[in-house]
N, C-alpha and C positions, 0 to 999 in steps of 0.2 A: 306809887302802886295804884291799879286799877282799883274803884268801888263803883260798883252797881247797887242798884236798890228796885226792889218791887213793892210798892204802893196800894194796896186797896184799899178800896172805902167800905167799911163795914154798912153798908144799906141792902144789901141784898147776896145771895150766895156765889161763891166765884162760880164758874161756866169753864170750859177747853177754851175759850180766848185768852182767860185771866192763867188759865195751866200755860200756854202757848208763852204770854210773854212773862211770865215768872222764871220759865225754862230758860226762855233767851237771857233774861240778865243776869241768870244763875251759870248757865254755861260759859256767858262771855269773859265771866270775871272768873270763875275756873281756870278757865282754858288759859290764860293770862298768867294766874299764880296772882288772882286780886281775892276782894272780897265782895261780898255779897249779901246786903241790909236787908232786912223786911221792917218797912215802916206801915203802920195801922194812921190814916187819915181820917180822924173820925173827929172829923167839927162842921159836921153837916146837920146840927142839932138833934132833932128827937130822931131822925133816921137813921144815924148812927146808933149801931146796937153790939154793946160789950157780947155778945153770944155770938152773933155774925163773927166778929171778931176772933175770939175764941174758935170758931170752924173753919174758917179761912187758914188755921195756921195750923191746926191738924190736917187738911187737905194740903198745905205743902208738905208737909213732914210724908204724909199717905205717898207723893210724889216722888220721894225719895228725895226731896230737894233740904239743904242746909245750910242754915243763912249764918253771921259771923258776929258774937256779940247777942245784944238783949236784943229785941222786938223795938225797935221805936214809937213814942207814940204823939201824933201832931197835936194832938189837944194840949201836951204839956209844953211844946213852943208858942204857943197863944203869944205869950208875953213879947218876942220877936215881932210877933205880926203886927200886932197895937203900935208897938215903936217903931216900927217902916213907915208905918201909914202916917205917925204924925211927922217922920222925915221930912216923908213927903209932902207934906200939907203945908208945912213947914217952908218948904223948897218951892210952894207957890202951886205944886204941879194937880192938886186934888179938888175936887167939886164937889159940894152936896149936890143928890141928885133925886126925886123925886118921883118922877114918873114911873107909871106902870108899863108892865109889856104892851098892852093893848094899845093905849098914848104913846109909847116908841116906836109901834107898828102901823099906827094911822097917821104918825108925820115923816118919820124915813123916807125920802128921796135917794137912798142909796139901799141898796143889798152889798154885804159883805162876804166875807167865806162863813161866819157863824151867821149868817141872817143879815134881816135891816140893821142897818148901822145908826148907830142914835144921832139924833140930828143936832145936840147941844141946846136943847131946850131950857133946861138949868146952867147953863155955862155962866151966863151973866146974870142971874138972878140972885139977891140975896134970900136966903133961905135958912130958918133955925134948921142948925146941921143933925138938934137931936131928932134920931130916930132916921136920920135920912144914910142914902147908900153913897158911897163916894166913888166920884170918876175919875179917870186921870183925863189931863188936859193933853192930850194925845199927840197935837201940834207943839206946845209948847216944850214937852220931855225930850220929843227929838231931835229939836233945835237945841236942847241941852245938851242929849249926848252928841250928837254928831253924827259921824258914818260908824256904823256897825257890822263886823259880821260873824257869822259863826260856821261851826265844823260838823257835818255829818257823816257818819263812817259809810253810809250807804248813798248820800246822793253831793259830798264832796264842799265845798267853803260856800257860804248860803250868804248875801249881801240880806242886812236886815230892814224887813221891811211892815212894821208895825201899824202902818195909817190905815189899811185897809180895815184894820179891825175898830176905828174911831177910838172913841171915848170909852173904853172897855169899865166898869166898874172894876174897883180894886177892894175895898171895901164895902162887902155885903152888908143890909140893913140887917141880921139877924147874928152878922158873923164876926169876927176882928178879921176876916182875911177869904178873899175869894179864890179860888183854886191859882188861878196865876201867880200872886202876889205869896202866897202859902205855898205852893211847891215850890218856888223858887227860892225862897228862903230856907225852906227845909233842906232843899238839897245840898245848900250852902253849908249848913250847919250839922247836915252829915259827912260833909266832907266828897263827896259821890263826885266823882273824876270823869263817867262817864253813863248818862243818862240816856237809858235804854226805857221806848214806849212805841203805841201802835202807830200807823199813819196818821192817826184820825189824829193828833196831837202834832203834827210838822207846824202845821201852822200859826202855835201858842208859844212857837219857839221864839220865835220874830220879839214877841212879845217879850217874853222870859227871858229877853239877852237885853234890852231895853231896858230890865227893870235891875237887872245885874250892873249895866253901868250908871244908871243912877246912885244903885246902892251901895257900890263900891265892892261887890261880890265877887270871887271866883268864877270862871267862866270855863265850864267840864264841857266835853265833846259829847254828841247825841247819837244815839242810834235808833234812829226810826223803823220799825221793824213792818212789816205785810200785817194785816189782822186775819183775822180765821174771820170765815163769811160763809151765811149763807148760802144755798143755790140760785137766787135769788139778788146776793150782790149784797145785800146788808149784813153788815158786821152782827156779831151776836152779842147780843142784850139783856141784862137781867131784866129788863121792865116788858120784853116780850119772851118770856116764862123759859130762857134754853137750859136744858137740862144742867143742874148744879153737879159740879167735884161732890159734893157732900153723899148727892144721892148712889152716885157711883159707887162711892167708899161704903157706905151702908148698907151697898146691896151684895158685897164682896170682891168687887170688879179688883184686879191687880193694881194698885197703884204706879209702881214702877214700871211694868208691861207700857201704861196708858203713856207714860212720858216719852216711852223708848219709841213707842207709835208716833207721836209729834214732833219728835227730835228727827224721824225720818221720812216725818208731812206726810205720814200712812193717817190721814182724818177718816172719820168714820164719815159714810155714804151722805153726800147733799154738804158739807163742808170741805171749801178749800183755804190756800190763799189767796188772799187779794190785797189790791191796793186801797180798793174803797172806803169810804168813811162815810157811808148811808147812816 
């Protein structure tokens, strides 16, 4: 049976991007006769905020939308994430890593798709691990696994190709688990058959099917969806102020109306879709 899941991270209010793909993973496992998760990812420390939380899932309810089962919540898989990373560590494939953004951006000799790519400045260094962030040894994991590939329902069997993103951190210095290493386990252990997210995320896939066959994980099919954007070509942003779900609902706007407008890409004036991932 199909499972979808919608994802937010309580740091700031959802936007019509976060209505946009909540729709699509509520629709698709619908339309299917599947199911349909709401997991709260809130191990982003003090940014994470129980209230956000709490408003993000009256704005899906305001939606008309209906998820299957309790709320998920990732802070209470911590305990998963701790035990991958020392698998992994374990399996040889982890670095402590030290350096600041500023010092991975003044030795990079490469640009990636997410920026400079860190140049393995700590790769051979010995280094007290306390307090430090851990990298995967990016070279080495995929001579482990071998040839990879995976399935997207929109752009069709995707050969995986994880180098371009170097030595990615898998273990954040503040966190047990960096969004890669953490959704991908999460999705494992909800079970989620078929992971629905924007474009802006295609290319974390690479990544996410890499870390599945090291870890011996299930391996769900993706659907990459369009993002709502700007006129302008950038996707919409809580950290540049777009108007919240919350506000809508507060001001009386129909909730259901607003969904039934997005399910038929009727966007309000200066939003469309795109492909972008500005």
């Amino acid at each position: 049976m199909i499972r979808t899941r919608f994802a937010p991270s309580p740091n700031g209010s959802l936007h019509l991007g976060h209505a946009y793909a909540a729709i699509v993973a509520h629709d698709l496992a619908r339309s299917r006769g599947g199911e349909f998760l709401v997991r709260i990812e809130d191990i982003d420390g003090a940014r994470s905020r129980q209230e956000l939380a709490e408003e993000a899932l009256k704005d899906l309810a305001w939606l008309g939308l209906t998820w299957d089962g309790p709320v998920r919540i990732q802070s209470r898989n911590v305990g998963a994430h701790v035990a991958a990373g020392e698998r992994l560590k374990a399996m040889g494939l982890l670095y402590p890593c030290r350096c600041t953004r500023a010092e991975i951006a003044a030795a990079a000799t490469q640009m990636g798709p997410d920026g400079p790519v860190y140049p393995g400045t700590c790769k051979h260094r010995t280094l007290d691990p306390e307090g430090a962030a851990w990298r995967i040894d990016m070279e080495a994991a995929i001579s482990r696994a071998g040839p990879l590939i995976w399935e997207d329902e929109r752009a069709g069997v995707q050969q995986a190709d994880p180098a371009p993103y170097g030595d990615v951190v898998l273990l954040r210095k503040d966190l047990p688990g960096s969004y890669h290493l953490a959704a991908t386990l999460d999705d494992a252990s909800d079970a989620v058959t078929l992971v629905t997210r924007g474009m802006d995320l295609f290319g974390a896939t690479h990544i996410h099917r890499l870390l599945q066959a090291l870890l011996d994980l299930p391996v769900p099919t993706w659907h990459h969806h369009p993002l709502l954007v700007e006129a302008d070509g950038r996707k919409l942003a809580k950290r540049r102020g777009s108007p919240s779900l919350a506000d809508r609902r507060r001001a009386g706007e129909d909730g259901p109306a607003l969904a039934a407008a997005l399910r038929a890409h009727a966007f309000p004036a200066g939003l469309s879709l795109g492909e972008g991932v500005a």
